[in-house]
PQR file of N, CA, C, O and H, with PARSE charges and radii, in Angstrom:
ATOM      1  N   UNK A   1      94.143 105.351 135.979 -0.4000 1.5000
ATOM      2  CA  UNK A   1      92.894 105.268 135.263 -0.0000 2.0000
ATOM      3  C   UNK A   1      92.726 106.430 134.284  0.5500 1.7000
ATOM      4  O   UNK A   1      92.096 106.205 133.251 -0.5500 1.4000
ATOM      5  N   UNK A   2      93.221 107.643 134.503 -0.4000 1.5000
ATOM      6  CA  UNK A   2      93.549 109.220 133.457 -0.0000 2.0000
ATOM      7  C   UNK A   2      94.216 108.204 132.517  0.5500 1.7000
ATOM      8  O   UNK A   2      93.316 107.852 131.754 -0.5500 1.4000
ATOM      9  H   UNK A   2      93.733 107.825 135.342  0.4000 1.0000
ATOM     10  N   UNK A   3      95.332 107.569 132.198 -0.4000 1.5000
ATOM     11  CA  UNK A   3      95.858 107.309 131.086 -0.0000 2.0000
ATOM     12  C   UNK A   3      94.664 106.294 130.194  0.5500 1.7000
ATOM     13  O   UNK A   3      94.282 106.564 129.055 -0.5500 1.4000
ATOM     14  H   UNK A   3      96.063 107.855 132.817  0.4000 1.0000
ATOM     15  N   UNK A   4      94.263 105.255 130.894 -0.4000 1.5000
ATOM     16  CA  UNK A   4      93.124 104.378 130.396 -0.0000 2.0000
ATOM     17  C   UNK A   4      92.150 105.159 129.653  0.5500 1.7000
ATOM     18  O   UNK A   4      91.905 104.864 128.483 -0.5500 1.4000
ATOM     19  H   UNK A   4      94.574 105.035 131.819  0.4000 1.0000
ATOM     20  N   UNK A   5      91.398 106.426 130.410 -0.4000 1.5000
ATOM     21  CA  UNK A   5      90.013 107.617 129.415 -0.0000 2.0000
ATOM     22  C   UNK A   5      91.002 107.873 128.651  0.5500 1.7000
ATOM     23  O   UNK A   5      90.727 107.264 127.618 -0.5500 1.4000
ATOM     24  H   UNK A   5      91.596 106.665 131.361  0.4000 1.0000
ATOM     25  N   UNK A   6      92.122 108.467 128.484 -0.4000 1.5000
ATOM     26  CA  UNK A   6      92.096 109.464 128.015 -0.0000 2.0000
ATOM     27  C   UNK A   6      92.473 108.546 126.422  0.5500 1.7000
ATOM     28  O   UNK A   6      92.242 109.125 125.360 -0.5500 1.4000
ATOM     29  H   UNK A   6      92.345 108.962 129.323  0.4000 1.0000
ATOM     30  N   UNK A   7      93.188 106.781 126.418 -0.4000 1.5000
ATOM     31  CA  UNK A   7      93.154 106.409 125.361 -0.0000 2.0000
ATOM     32  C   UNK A   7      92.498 105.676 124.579  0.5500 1.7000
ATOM     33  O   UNK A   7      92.913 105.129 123.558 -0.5500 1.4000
ATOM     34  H   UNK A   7      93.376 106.311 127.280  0.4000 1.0000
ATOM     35  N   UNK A   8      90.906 105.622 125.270 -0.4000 1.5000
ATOM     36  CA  UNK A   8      90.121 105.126 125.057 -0.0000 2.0000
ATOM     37  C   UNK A   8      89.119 106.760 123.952  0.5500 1.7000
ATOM     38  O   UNK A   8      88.455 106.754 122.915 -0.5500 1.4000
ATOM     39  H   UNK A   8      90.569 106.066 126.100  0.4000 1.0000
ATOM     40  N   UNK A   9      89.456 107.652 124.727 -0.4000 1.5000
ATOM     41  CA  UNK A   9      88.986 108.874 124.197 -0.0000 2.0000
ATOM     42  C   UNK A   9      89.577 109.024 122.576  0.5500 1.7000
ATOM     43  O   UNK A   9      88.884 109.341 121.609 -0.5500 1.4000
ATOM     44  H   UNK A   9      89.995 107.657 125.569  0.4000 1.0000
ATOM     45  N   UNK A  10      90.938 108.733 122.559 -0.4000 1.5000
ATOM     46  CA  UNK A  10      91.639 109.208 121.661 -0.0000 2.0000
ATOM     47  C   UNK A  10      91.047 107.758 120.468  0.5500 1.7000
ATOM     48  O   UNK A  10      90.856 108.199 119.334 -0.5500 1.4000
ATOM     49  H   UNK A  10      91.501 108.476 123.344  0.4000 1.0000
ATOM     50  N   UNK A  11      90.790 106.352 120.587 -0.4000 1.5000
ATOM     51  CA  UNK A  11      90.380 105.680 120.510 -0.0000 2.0000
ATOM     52  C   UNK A  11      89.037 105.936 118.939  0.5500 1.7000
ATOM     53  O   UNK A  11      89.017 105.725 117.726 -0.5500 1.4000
ATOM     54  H   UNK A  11      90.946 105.994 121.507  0.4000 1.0000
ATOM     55  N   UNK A  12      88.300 106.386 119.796 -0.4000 1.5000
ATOM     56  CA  UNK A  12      87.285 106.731 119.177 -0.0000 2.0000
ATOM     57  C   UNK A  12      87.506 108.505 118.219  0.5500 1.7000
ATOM     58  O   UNK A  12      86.676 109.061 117.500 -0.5500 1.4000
ATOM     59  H   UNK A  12      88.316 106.557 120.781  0.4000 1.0000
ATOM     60  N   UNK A  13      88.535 108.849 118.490 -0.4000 1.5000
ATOM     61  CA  UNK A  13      88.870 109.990 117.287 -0.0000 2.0000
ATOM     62  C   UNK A  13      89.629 109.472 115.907  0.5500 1.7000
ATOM     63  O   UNK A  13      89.878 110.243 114.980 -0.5500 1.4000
ATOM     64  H   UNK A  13      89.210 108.397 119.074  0.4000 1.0000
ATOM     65  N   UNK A  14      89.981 107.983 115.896 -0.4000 1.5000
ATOM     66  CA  UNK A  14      91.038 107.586 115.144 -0.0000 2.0000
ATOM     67  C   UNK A  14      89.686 106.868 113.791  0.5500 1.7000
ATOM     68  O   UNK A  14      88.673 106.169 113.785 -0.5500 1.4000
ATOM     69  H   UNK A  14      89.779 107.357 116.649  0.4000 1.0000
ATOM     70  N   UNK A  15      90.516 107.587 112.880 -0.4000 1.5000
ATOM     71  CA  UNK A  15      89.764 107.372 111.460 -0.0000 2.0000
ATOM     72  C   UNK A  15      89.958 106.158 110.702  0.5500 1.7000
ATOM     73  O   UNK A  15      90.830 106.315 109.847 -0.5500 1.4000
ATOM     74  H   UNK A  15      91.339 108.155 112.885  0.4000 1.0000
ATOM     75  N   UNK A  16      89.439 104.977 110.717 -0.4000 1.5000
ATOM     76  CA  UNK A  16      89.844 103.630 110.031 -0.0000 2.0000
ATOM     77  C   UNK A  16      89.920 103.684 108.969  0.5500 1.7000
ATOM     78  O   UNK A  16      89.023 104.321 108.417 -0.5500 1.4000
ATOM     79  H   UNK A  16      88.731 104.849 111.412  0.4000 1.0000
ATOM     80  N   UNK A  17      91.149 102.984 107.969 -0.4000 1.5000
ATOM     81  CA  UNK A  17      90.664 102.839 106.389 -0.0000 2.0000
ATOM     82  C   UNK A  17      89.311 101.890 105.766  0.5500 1.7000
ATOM     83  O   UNK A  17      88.969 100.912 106.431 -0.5500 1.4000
ATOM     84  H   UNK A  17      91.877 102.466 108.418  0.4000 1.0000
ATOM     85  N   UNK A  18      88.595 102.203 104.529 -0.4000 1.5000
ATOM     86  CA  UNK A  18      87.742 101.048 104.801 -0.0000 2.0000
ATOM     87  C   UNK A  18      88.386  99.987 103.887  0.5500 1.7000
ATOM     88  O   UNK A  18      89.616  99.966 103.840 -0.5500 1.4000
ATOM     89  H   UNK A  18      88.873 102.997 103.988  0.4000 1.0000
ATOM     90  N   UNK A  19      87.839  99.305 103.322 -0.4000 1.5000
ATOM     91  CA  UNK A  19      88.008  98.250 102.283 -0.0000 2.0000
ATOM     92  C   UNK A  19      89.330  98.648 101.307  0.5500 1.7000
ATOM     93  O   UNK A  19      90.547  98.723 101.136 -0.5500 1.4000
ATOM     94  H   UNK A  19      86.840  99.321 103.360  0.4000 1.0000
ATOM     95  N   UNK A  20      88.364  98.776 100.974 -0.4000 1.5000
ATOM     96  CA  UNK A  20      89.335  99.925  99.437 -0.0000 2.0000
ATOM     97  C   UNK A  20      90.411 100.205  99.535  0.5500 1.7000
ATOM     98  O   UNK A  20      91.292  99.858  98.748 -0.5500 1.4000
ATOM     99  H   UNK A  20      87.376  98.715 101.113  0.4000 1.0000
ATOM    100  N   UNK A  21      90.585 100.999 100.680 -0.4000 1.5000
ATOM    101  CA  UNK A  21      91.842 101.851 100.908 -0.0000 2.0000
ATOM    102  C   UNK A  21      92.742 101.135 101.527  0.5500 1.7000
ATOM    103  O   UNK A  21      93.933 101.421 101.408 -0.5500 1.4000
ATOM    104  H   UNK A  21      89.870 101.280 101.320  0.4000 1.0000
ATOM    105  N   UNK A  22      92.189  99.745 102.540 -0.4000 1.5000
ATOM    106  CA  UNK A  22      93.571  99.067 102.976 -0.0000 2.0000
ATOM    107  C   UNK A  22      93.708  98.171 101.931  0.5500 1.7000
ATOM    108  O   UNK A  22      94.826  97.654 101.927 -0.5500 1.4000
ATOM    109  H   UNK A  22      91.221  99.513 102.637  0.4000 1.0000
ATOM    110  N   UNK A  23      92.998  97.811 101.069 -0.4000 1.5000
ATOM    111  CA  UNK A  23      93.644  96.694  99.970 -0.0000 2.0000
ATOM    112  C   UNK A  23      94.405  97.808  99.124  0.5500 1.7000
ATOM    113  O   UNK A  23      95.497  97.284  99.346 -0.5500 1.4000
ATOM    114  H   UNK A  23      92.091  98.231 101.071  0.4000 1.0000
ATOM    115  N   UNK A  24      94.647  98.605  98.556 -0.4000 1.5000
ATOM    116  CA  UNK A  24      95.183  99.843  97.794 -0.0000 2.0000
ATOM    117  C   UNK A  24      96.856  99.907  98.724  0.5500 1.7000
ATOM    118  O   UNK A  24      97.976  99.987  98.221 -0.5500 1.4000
ATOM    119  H   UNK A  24      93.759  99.030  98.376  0.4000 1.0000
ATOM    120  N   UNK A  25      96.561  99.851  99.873 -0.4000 1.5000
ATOM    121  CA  UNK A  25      97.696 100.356 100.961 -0.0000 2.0000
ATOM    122  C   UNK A  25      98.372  99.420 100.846  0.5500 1.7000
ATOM    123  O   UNK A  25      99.526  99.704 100.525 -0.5500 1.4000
ATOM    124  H   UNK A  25      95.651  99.786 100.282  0.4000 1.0000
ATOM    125  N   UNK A  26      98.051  97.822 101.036 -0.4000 1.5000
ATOM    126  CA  UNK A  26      99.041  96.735 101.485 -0.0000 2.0000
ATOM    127  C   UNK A  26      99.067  96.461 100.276  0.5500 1.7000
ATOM    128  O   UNK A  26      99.574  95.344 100.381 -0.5500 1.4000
ATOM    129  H   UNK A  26      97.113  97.592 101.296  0.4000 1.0000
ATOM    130  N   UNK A  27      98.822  96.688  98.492 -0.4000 1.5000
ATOM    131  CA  UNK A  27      99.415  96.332  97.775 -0.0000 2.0000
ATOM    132  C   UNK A  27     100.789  97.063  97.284  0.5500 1.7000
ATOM    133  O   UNK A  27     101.824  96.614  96.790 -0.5500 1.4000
ATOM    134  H   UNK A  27      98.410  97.596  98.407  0.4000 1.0000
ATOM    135  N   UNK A  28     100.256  98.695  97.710 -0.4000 1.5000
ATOM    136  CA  UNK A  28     101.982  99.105  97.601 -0.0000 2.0000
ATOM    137  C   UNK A  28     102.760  98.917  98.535  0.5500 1.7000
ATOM    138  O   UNK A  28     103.967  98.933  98.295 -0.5500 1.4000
ATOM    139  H   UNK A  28      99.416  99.059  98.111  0.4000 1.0000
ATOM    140  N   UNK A  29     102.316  98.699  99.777 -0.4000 1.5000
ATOM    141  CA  UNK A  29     103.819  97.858 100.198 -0.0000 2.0000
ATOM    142  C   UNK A  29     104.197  96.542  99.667  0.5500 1.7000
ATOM    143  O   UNK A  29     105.350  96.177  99.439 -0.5500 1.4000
ATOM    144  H   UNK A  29     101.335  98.686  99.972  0.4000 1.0000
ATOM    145  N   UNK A  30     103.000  95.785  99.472 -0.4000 1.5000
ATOM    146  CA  UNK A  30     103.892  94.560  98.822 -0.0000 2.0000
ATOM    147  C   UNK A  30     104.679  94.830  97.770  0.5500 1.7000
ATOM    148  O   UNK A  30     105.785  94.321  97.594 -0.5500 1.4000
ATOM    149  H   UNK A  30     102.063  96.081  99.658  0.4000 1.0000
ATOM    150  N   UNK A  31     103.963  95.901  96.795 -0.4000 1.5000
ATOM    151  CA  UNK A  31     104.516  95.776  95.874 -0.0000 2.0000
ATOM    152  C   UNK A  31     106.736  96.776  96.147  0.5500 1.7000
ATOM    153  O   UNK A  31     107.895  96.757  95.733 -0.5500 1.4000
ATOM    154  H   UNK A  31     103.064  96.314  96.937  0.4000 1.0000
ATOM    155  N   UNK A  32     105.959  97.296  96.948 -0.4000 1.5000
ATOM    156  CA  UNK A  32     107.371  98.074  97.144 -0.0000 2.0000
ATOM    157  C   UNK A  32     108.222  97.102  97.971  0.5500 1.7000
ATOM    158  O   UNK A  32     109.307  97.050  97.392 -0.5500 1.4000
ATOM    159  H   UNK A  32     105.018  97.312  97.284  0.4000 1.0000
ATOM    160  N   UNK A  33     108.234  96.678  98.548 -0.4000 1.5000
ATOM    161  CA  UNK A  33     109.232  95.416  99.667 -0.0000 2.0000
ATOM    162  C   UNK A  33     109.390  94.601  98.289  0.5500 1.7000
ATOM    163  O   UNK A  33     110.589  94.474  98.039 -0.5500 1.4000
ATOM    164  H   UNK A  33     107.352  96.720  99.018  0.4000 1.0000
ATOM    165  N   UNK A  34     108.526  93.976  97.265 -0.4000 1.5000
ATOM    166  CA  UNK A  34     109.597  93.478  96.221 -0.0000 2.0000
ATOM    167  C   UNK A  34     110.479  94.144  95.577  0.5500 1.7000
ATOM    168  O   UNK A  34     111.634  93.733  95.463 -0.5500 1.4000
ATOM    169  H   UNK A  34     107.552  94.079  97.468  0.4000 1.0000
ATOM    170  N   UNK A  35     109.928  95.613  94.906 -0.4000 1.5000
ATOM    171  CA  UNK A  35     111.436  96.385  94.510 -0.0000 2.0000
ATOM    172  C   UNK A  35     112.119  95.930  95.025  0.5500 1.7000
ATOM    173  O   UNK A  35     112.771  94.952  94.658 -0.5500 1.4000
ATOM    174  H   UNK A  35     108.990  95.946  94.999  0.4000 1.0000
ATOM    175  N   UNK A  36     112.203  96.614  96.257 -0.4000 1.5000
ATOM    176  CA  UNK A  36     113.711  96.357  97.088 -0.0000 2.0000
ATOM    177  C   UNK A  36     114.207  95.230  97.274  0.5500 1.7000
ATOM    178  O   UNK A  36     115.382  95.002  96.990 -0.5500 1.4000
ATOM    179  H   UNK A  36     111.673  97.409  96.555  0.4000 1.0000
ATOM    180  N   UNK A  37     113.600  94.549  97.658 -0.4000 1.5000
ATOM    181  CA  UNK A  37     114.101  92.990  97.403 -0.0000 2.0000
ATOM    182  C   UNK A  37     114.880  92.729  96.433  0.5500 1.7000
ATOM    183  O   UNK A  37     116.044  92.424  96.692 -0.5500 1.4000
ATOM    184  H   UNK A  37     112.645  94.734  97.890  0.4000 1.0000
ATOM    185  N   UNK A  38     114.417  92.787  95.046 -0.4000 1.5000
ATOM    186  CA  UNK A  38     114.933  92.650  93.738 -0.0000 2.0000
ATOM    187  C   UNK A  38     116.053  93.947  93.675  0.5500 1.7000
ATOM    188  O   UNK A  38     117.072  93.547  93.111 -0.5500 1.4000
ATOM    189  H   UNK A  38     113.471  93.035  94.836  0.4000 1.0000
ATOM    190  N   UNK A  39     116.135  95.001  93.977 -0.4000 1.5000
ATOM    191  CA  UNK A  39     117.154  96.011  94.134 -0.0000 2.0000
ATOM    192  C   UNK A  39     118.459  95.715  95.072  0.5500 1.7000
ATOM    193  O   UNK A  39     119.630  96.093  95.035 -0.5500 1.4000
ATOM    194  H   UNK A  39     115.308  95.326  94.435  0.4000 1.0000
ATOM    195  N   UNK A  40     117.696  94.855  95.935 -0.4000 1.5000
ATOM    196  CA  UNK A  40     118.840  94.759  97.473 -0.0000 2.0000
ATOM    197  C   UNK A  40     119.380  93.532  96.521  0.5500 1.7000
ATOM    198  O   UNK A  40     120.590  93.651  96.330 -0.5500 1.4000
ATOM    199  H   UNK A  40     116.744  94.548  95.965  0.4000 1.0000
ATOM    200  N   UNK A  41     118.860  92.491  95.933 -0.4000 1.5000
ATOM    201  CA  UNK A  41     119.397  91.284  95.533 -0.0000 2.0000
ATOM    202  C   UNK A  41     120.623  91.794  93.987  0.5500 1.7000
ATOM    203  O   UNK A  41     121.836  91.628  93.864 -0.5500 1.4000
ATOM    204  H   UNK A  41     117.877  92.394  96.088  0.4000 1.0000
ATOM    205  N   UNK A  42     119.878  92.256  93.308 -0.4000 1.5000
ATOM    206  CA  UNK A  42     120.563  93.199  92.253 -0.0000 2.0000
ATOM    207  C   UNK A  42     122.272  94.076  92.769  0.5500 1.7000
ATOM    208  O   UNK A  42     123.383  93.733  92.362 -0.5500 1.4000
ATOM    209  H   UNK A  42     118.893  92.391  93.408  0.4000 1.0000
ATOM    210  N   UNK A  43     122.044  94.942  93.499 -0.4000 1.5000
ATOM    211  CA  UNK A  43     123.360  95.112  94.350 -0.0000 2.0000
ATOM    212  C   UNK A  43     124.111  94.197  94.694  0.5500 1.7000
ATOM    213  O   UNK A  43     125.280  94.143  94.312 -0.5500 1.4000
ATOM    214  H   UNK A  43     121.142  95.221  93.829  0.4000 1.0000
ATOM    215  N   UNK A  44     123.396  93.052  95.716 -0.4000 1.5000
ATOM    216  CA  UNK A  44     124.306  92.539  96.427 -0.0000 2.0000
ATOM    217  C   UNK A  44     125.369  91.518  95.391  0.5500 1.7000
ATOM    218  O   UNK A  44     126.561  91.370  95.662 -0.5500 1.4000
ATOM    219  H   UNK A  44     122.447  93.097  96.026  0.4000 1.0000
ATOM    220  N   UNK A  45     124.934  91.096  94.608 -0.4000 1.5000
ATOM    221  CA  UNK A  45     125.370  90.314  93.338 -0.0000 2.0000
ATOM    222  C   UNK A  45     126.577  91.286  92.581  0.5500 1.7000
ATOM    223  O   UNK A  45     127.725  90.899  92.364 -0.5500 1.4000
ATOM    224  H   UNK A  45     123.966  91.217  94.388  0.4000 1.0000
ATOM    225  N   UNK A  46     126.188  92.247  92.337 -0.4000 1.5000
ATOM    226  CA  UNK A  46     127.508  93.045  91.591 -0.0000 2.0000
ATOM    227  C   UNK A  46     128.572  93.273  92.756  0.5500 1.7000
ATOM    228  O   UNK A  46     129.777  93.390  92.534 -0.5500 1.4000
ATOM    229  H   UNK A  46     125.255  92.562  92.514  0.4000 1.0000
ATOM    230  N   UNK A  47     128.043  93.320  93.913 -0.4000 1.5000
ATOM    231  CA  UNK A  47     129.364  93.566  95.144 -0.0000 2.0000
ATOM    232  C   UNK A  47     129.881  92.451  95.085  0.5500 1.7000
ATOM    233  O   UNK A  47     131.085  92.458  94.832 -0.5500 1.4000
ATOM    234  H   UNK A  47     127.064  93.225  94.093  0.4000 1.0000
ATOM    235  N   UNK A  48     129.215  91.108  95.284 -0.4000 1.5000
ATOM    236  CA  UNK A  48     130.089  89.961  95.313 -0.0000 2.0000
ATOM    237  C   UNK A  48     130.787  89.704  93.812  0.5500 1.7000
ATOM    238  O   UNK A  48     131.932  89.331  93.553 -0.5500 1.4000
ATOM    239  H   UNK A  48     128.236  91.102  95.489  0.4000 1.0000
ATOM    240  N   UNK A  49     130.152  89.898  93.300 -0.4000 1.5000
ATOM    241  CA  UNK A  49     130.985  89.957  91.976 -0.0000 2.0000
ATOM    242  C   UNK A  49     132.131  90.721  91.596  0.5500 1.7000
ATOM    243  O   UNK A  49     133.065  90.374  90.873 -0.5500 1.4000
ATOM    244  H   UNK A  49     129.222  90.201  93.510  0.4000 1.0000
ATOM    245  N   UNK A  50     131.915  91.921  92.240 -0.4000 1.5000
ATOM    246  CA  UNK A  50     133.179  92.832  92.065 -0.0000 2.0000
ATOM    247  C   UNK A  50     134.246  91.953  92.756  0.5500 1.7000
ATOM    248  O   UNK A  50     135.129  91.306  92.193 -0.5500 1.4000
ATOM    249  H   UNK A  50     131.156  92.203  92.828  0.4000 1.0000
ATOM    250  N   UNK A  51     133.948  92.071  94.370 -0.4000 1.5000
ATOM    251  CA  UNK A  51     134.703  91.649  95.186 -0.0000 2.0000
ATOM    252  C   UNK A  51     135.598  90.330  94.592  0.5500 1.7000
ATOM    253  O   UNK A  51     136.827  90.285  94.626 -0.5500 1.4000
ATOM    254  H   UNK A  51     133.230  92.596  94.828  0.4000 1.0000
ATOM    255  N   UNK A  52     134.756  89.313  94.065 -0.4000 1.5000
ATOM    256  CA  UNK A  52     135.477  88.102  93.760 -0.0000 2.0000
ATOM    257  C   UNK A  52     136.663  88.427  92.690  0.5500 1.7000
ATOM    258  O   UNK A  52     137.820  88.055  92.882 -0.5500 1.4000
ATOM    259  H   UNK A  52     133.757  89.349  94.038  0.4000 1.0000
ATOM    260  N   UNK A  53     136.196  89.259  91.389 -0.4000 1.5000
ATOM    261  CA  UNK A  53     137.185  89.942  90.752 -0.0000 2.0000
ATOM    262  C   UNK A  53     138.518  90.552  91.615  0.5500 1.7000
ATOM    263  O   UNK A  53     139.661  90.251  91.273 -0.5500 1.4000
ATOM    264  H   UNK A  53     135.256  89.561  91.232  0.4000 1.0000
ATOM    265  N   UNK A  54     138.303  91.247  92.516 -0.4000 1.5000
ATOM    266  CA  UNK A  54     139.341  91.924  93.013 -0.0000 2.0000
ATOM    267  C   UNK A  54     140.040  90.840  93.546  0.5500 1.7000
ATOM    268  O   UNK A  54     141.098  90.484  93.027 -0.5500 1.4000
ATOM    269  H   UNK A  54     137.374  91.491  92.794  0.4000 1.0000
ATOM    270  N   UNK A  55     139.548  90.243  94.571 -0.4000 1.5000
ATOM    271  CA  UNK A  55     140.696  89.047  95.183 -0.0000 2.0000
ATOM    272  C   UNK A  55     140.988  88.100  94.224  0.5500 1.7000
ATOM    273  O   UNK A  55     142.002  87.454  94.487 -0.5500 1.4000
ATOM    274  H   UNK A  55     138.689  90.532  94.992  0.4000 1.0000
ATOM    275  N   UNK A  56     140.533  87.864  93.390 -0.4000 1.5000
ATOM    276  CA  UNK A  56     141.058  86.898  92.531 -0.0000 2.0000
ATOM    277  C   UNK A  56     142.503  86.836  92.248  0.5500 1.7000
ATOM    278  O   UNK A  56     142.947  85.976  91.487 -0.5500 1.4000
ATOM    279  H   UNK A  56     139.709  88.390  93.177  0.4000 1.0000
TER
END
């Protein structure tokens, strides 16, 4: 029951974002998980491309 107070305690110290700040937050991750997406897809295309060159 000590572990239950004590994270119920900690609970009520934890600072929420409001509005604003989580729409602000989850647009740079969206927007960043597409970079990479488009970066990871960008790479992977010149590797297979290389690659096919080489065994050719």
């Amino acid at each position: 029951m000590k572990f239950l107070k004590s994270v119920k305690d900690e609970m009520k110290q934890v600072t929420w974002p409001n509005r604003k700040q989580l729409r602000k937050d989850t647009l740079i991750v969206i927007e960043t998980s597409i970079i990479f997406g488009v970066m990871f897809f960008i790479m992977d295309t010149a590797i297979q491309s290389l690659f096919s060159l080489v065994l050719k």
